[in-house]
TIGU-447056 format. One line per field, with one value per residue (C-alpha): x, y, z. Coordinates in steps of 0.2 Angstrom, whole numbers, plus 5000, padded with zeros to 4 digits. Layout:
BEGIN
x = (X_...);
y = (Y_...);
z = (Z_...);
//
This chain:
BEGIN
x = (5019_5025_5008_5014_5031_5034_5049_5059_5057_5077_5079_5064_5070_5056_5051_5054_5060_5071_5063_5073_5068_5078_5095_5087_5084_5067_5067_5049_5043_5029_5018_5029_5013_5015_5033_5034_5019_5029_5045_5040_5031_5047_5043_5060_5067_5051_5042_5031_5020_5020_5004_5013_5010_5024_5027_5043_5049_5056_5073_5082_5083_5071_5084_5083_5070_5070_5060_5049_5038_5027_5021_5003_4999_4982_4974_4961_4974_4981_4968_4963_4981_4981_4964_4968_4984_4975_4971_4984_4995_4995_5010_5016_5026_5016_5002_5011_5014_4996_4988_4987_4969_4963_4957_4941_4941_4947_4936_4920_4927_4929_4909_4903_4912_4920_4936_4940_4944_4957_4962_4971_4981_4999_5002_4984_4978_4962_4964_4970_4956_4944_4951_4951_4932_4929_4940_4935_4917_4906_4919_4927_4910_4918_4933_4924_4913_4932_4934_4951_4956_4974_4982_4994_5007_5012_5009_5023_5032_5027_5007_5000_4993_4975_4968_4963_4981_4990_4977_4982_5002_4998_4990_5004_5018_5007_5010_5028_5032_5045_5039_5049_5041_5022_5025_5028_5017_5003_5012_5013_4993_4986_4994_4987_4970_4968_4948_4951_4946_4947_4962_4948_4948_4966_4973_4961_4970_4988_4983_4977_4992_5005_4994_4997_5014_5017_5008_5019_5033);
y = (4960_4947_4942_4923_4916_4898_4891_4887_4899_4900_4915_4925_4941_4954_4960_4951_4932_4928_4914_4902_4898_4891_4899_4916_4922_4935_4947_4948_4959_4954_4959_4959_4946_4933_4934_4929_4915_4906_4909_4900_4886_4879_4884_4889_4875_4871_4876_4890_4900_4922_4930_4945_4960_4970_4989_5002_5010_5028_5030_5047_5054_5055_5046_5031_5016_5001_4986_4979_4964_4962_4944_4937_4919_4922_4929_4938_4946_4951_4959_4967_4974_4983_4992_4998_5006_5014_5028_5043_5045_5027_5019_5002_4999_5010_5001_4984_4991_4998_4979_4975_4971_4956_4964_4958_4971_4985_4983_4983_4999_5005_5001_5007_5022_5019_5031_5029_5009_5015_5027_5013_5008_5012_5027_5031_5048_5055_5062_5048_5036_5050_5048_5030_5029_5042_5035_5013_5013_5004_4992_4982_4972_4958_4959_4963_4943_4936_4923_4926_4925_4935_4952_4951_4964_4961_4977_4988_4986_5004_5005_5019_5033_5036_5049_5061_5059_5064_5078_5086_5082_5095_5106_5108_5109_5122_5130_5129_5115_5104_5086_5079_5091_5087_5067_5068_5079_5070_5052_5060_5065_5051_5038_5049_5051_5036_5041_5055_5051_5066_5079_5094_5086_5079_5097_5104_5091_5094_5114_5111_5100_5112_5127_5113_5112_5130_5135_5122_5128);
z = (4879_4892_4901_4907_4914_4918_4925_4940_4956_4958_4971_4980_4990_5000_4982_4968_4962_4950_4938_4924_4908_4895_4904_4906_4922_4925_4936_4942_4955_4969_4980_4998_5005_4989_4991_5009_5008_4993_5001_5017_5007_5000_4984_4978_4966_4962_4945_4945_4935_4935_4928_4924_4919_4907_4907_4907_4920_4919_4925_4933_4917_4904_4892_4904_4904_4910_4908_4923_4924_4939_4944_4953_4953_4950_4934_4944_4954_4939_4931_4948_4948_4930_4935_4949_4943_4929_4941_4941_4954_4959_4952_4950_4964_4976_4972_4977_4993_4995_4996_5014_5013_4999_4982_4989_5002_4991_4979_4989_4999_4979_4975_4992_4991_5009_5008_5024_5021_5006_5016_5024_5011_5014_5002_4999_5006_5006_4990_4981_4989_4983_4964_4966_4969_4954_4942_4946_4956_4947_4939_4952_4958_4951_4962_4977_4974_4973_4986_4991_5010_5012_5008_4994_5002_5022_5030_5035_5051_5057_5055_5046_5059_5057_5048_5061_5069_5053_5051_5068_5063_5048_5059_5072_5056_5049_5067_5065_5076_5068_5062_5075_5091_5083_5082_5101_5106_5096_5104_5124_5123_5113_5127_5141_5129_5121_5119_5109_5089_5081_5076_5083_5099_5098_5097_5109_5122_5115_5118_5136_5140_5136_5147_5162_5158_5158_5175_5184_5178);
//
């Protein structure tokens, strides 16, 4: 079990740093958000010390593991971190992209049951954010006090549509409209209808759209 790394920051990437210590070189992966803010404080060259957490990653085949180690510089983060990927489904590295909101955030949407907030989360649907409040409410109180002030992961470049939009995206795949064909339609009316707030309504406007569309053609 590897749960502490010191040495020197040699190379940070979007992902992970490479840390050396006595000629080796660890490959420790991070939080997008941590990367960037130790990147931009000049912090490579510079000792450093990785609360890590240590575990195997399964390869292609099942014959093929490889060992990982994932890094915080803060203990609570840590310990935040390994709870919250104890819930099934939520992996290690989707997790690490999942934290765009501080820990304290997440675990106060976890003890006030606020799906909605998790549903957020890159990579977190509605049923995930539902197993998440099962499987942790009642033990992240702790997390939610912490006094932290900045999202460990950046968000992603292309925001996450809201829920009611990817709801009416099913919908109109179920209907045999390509992925492609619903995006737009969804993108034309919601800039026309920037009101509307749920996929009901959303596909109502979408249905009476394409009815103008046909009688003036």
């Amino acid at each position: 079990m590897i749960s502490r790394i010191t040495g020197k920051l040699t190379q940070i990437h979007d992902q992970y740093a490479l840390v050396e210590n006595g000629g080796i070189f660890y490959e420790v992966l991070l939080p997008s958000g941590l990367a960037e803010r130790m990147k931009n404080n000049g912090r490579i060259g510079q000792p450093v010390t990785f609360e890590t957490i240590y575990y195997i990653e399964a390869g292609d085949r099942k014959s093929n593991h490889y060992p990982r180690i994932v890094g915080f510089t803060e203990t609570i983060d840590r310990e935040f971190f390994s709870l919250f990927t104890q819930v099934p489904g939520l992996g290690i590295k989707k997790a690490l992209k999942s934290l765009i909101l501080p820990i304290s955030e997440i675990a106060t949407a976890i003890e006030t049951k606020d799906a909605s907030r998790l549903n957020r989360l890159p990579g977190v649907g509605g049923r995930l954010a539902e197993k998440i409040i099962a499987e942790l409410h009642g033990k992240t109180a702790k997390y939610a006090l912490a006094r932290d002030s900045e999202p460990l992961a950046a968000p992603t470049q292309k925001p996450k549509p809201q829920p009611f939009i990817e709801e009416a995206l099913e919908v109109l795949v179920q209907l045999q409209y390509t992925h492609r064909e619903a995006e737009e339609l969804i993108q034309r009316v919601m800039k026309n209808n920037p009101k509307v707030a749920t996929a009901e309504e959303l596909i109502n406007v979408i249905f009476r759209s394409m009815q103008k569309t046909q009688i003036s053609s």
